[in-house]
C-alpha positions in Angstrom: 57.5 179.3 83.6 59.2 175.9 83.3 56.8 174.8 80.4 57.6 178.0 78.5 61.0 177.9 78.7 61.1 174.2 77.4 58.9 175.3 74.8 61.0 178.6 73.8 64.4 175.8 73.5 62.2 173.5 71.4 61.0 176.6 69.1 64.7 177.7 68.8 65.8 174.5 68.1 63.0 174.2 65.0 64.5 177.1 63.6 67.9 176.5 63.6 69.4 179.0 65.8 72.9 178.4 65.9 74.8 177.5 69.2 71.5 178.1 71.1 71.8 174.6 73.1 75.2 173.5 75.0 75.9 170.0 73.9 75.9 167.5 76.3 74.7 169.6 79.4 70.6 168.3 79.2 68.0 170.2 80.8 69.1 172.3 83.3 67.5 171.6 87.1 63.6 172.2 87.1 63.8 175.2 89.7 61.2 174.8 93.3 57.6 176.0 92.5 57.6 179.8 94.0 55.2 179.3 97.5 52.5 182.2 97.2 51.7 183.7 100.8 48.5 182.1 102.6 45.1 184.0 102.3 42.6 184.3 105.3 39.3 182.8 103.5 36.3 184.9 104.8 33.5 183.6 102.9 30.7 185.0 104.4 27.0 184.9 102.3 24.8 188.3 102.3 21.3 188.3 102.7 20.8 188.5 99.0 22.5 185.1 98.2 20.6 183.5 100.9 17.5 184.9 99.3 18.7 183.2 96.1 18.7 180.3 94.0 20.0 178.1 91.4 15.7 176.7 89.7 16.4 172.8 89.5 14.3 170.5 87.4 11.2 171.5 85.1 7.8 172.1 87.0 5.3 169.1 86.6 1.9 168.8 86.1 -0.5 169.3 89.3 0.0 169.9 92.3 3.1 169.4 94.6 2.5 169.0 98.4 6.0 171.0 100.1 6.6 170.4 103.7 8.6 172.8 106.0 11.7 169.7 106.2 11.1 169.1 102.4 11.7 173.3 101.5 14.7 173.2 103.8 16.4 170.0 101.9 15.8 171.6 98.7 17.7 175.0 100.2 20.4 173.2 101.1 21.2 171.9 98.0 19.7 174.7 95.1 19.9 177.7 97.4 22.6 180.2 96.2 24.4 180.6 99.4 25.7 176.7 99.7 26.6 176.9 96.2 28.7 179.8 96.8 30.4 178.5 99.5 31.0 175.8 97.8 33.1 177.4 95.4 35.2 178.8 98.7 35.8 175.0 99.2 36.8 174.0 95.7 39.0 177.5 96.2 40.9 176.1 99.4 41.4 173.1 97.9 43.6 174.5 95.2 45.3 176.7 97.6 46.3 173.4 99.7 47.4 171.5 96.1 49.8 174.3 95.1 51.4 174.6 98.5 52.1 171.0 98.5 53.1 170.9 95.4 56.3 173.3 96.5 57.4 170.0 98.5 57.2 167.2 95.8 59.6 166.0 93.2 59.8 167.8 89.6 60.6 166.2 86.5 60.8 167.4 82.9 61.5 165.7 79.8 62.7 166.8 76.6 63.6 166.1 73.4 64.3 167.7 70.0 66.1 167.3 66.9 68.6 170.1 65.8 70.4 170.9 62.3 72.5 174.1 62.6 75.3 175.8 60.7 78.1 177.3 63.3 80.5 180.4 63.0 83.9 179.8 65.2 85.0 183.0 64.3 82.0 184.4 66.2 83.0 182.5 69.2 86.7 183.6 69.2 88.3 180.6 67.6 90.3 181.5 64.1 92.5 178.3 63.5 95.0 178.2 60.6 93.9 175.9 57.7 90.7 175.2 59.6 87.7 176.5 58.3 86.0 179.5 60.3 82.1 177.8 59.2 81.5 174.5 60.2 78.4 172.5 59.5 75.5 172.0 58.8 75.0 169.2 60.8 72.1 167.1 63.2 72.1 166.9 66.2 69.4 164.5 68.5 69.2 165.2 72.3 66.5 163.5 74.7 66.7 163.9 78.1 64.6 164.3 81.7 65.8 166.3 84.8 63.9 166.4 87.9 64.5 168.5 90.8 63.4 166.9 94.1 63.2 169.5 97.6 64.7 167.7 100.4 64.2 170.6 103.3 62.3 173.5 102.8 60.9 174.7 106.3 59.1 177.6 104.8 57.2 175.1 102.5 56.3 172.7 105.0 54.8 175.5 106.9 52.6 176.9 104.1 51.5 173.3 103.2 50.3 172.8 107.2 48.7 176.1 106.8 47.1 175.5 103.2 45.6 172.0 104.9 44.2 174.0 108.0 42.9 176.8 105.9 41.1 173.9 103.7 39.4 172.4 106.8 38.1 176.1 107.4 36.3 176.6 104.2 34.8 173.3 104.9 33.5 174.5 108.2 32.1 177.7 106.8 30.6 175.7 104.4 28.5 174.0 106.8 28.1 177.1 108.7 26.5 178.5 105.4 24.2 175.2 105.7 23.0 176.4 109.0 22.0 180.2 107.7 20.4 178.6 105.2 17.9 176.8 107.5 17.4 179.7 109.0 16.3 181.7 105.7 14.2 179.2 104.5 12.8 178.4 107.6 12.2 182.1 107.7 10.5 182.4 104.0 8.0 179.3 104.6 6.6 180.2 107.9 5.9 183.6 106.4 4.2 181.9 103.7 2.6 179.7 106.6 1.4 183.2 108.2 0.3 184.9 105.1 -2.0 182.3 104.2 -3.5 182.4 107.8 -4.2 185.9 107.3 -5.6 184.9 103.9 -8.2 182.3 105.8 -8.5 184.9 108.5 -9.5 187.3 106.0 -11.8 185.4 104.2 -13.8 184.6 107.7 -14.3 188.0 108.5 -15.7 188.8 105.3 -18.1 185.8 105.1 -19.0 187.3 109.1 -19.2 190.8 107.5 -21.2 190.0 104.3 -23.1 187.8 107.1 -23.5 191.1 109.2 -24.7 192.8 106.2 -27.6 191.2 105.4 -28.9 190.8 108.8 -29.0 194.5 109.2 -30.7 194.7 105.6 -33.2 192.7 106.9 -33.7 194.2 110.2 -34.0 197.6 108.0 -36.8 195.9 106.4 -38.7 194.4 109.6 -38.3 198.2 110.8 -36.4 196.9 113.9 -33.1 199.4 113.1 -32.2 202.6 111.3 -31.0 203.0 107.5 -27.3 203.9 109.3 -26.8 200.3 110.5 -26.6 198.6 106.6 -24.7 201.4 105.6 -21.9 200.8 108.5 -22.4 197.1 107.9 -21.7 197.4 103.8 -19.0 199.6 104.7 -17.5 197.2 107.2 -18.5 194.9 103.9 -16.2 196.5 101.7 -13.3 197.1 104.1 -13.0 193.1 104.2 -13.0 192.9 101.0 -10.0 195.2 100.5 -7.9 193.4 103.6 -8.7 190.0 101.9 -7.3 191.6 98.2 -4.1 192.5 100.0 -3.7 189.3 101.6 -4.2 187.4 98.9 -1.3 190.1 96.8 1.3 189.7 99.7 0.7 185.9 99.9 1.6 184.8 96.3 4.5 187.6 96.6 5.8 185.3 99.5 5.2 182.1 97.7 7.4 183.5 94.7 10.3 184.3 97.7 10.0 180.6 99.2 10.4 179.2 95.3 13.1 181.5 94.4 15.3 180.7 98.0 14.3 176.7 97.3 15.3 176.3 93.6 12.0 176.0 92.5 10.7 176.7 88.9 8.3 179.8 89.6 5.7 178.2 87.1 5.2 175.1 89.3 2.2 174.9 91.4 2.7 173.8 95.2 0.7 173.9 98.7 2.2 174.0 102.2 1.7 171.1 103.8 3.1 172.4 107.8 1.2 174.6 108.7 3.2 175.9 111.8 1.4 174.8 115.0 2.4 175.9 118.7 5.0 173.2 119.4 6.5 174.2 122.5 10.4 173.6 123.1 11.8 173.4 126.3 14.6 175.4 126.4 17.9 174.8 127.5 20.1 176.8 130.4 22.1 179.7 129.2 25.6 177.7 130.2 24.3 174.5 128.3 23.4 176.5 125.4 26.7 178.4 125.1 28.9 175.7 125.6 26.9 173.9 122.7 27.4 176.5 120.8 30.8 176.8 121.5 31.6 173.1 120.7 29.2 173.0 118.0 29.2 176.1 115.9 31.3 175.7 112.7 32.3 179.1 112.1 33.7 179.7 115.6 35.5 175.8 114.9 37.0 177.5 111.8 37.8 180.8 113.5 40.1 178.6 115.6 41.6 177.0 112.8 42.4 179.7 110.4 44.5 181.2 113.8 46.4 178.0 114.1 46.8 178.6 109.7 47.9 182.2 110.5 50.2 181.5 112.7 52.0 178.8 110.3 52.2 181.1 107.5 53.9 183.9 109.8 56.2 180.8 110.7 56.6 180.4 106.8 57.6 183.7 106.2 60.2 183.5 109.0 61.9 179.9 107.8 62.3 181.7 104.3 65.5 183.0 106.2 66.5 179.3 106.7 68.7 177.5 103.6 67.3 174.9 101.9 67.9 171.6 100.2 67.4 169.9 97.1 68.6 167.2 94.5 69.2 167.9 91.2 69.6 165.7 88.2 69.1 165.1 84.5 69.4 161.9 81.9 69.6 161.7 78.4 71.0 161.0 75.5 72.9 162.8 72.7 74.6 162.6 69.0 74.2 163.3 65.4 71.3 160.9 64.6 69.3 158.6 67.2 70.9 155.7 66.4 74.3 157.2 67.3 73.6 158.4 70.7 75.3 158.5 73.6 74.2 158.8 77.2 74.6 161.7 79.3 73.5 162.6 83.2 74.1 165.2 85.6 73.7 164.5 89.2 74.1 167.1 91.9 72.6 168.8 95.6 72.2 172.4 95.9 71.4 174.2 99.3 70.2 178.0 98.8 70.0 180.5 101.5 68.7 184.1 100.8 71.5 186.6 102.1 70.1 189.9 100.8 66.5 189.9 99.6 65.7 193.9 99.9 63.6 193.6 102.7 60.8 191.0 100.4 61.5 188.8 103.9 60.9 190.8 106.0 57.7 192.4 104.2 56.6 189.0 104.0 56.5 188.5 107.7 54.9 191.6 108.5 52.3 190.6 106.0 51.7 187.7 108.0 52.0 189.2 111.5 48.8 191.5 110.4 46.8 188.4 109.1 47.6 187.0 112.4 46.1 189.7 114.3 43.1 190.0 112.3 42.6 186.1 112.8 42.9 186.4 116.4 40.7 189.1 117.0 38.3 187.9 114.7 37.7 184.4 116.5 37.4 187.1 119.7 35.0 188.8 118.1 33.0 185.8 117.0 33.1 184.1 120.5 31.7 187.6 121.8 29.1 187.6 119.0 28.1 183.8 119.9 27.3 184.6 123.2 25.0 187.6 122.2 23.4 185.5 119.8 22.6 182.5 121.9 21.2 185.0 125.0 19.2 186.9 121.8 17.8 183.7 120.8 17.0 182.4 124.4 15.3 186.1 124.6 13.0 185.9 122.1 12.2 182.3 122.3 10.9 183.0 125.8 8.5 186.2 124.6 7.5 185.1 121.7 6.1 181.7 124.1 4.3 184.2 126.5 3.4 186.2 123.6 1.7 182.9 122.0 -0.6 182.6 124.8 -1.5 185.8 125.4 -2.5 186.5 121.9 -4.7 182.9 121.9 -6.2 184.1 124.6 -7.6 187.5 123.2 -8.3 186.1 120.3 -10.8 184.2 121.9 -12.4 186.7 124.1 -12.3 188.8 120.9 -14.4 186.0 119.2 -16.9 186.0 122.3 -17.1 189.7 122.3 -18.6 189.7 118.4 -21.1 186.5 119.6 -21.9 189.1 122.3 -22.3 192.1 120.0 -24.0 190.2 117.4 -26.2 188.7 120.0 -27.3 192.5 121.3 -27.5 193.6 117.7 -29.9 191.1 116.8 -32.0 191.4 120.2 -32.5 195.2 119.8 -30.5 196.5 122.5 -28.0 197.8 120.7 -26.7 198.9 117.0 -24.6 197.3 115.0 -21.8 199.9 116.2 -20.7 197.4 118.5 -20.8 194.5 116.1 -18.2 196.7 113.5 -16.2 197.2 116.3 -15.9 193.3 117.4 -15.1 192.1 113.9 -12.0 194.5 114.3 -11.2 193.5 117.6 -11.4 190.1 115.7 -9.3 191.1 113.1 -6.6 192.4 115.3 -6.2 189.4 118.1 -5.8 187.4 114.8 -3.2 189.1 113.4 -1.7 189.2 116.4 -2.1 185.9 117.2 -0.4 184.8 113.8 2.8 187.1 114.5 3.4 185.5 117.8 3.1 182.3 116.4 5.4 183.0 113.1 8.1 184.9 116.1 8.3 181.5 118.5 8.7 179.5 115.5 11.1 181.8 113.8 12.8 182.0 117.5 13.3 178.3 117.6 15.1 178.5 114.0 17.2 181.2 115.5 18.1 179.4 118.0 19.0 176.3 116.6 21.2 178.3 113.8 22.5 179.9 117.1 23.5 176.7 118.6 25.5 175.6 115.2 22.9 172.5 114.6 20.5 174.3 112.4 21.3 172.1 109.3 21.6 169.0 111.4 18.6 168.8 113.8 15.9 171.2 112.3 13.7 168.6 112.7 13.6 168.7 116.3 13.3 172.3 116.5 11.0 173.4 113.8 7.4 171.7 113.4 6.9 169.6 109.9 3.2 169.2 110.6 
């Protein structure tokens, strides 16, 4: 407002308007920047911008190998959810400028040449024998005034709160960084898993096209029936089918893993972790929740934006409080420049609101509820921190017993179609049995696969949980 109204003197000025400027007087005092009231930041990344991202670089010729630690680097920097929150950051940081910028010295400067034609009459002077017009005439004026707060407890306040507030976004920034391990982590061990069932598939075809032309040539030796080729080519066919779908769902989930990475969707890639059983010994429930606790930078910034709540209800209070600041102005004036004369104005002014219709008081109601809403939110969050780190410590713990149960039946599922083949082949039995193996088979593999995908998953959870997901995925996740 400042700039406009220097501007608006300058037009009037160009355009000769009269009396419009009071000789000698300068600028007046540039008046304190206006402090806005302090904003809760809650920055808070759905699932869709975590599915996101921003494609970096053009894709290359070849093949690129892409670890589970290299997919994760890349979603920390091109996934859209950091770059969102990111923007919060660059957001706080303005906040924090313009409330410190309420506590700093102002200083304008001006200058402006003037010609102008004055009426007396107009202004109430008639003098005998004097003429009523007077001019034209120049007039040159250059001058600076600066306004400079010397107390302003409100200000101070919303500064302290603007700087906590800006710490906050930084926090949820990295707490952003951690959810993003997490989906990523999440996208590239379902690719891991898909492409298991894709080589899982692919066996129990080659055993089923295998199957198939043993019985054909058992049908010829006369040994079995015409039925058992049929089930066989059935069985055939059904494999085929499960391998199609696998292969569908598995480029689907490639495109997913690119898309969440920043990768151009044209460039050709192979996952280089394949997601073995790693165990992790876990930690005690009272280690892991005071790690989380000390650790988890949403929870840190929780606390903070409290402690900014709580300044900004101060703020609104100290608005009651006068305040101080210096006031001054220097220039020079006269008909041409080289007749000038200086001028300067130096003064203090202490303001103190006596009757503000209740803008005060609305003020500190305003900041009563954000206080309120930060406090119970940081309850909430300390609540939800506990659930999440027992959750974690939950599944971790099935999905490890659910690992070795499922290796085991896959195995005994294996030996059950050596048994059923054997039979089959000794002619003791059809190949009834042998169908029914291959989808015992096909089941403890699957099986097997989704335990493994949930333990590692569980350990990503967990470290996310913990608030070090961005910082030690390496020694939770396996890169092999």
């Amino acid at each position: 407002m400042r700039m406009a109204a220097v501007r608006a003197g300058l037009w009037a000025m160009a355009m000769g308007a009269g009396a419009a400027v009071a000789l000698g007087q300068g600028l007046p005092p540039a008046p304190p920047v206006e402090t806005p009231l302090v904003r809760i930041p809650l920055p808070t990344p759905s699932g869709a911008d975590l599915a996101g991202g921003v494609p970096q670089g053009a894709a290359t010729a070849g093949t690129l190998g892409l670890s589970l630690g290299e997919a994760i680097e890349r979603g920390l920097r091109f996934n859209l959810g950091p770059l969102l929150a990111q923007s919060g950051t660059e957001a706080a940081r303005a906040q924090r400028l313009a409330a410190i910028a309420a506590l700093l010295p102002h200083v304008n400067a001006s200058a402006g040449q003037l010609r102008q034609k004055i009426n007396l009459a107009a202004f109430g002077f008639s003098l005998p024998g004097f003429p009523p017009i007077v001019g034209p005439f120049d007039v040159f004026q250059a001058s600076a005034a600066a306004n400079i707060p010397v107390l302003n407890l409100s200000a101070i306040q919303n500064a302290r709160a603007a700087n906590g507030l800006q710490a906050a976004a930084r926090d949820d920034y990295q707490s952003v960084r951690n959810m993003v391990v997490l989906a990523v982590a999440n996208q590239y061990l379902l690719s891991v898993a898909d492409e298991s069932r894709v080589r899982a598939a692919q066996a129990e075809l080659a055993t089923a096209q295998s199957q198939l032309q043993q019985a054909r040539d058992m049908l010829r030796a006369g040994t079995v029936n015409a039925l058992a080729p049929v089930r066989a080519q059935v069985q055939r066919d059904r494999q085929r089918q499960l391998l199609t779908a696998a292969q569908d769902a598995l480029a689907k989930q490639r495109l997913q893993l690119q898309r969440a990475i920043g990768m151009p969707l044209n460039q050709s890639f192979r996952l280089t972790s394949r997601g073995p059983f790693q165990p992790l010994p876990p930690p005690t429930l009272a280690a892991a929740e005071a790690e989380a606790l000390a650790q988890r930078p949403d929870y840190r910034a929780a606390r903070v934006t409290v402690r900014a709540a709580e300044l900004a209800l101060a703020a609104a209070r100290d608005q009651r409080l006068p305040t101080l600041s210096l006031n001054g102005n220097y220039g020079t004036i006269g008909h041409e420049l080289s007749s000038n004369h200086p001028i300067f104005e130096v003064g203090a002014t202490v303001e103190m609101p006596v009757f503000e219709g209740g803008a005060i008081r609305a003020q500190q109601l305003a900041a009563e509820a954000q206080l309120h809403a930060a406090e119970n939110r940081a309850a909430d969050l300390r609540a939800g921190i506990g659930v999440e780190v027992r959750t974690a410590l939950l599944d971790l713990a099935d999905n490890r017993s659910q690992v070795s149960v499922t290796l085991d039946a896959r195995n005994l599922a294996q030996q059950e179609l050596t048994l059923a083949t054997d039979r089959f082949r000794a002619g003791v039995a059809d190949n009834l049995e042998v169908v029914e193996a291959q989808q015992s088979v096909a089941d403890a593999s699957e099986n097997y696969i989704a335990s493994l995908y949930g333990y590692n998953l569980a350990k990503a959870a967990l470290a996310e949980a913990l608030g070090v997901a961005a910082r030690e995925y390496a020694r939770y996740l396996p890169n092999r």
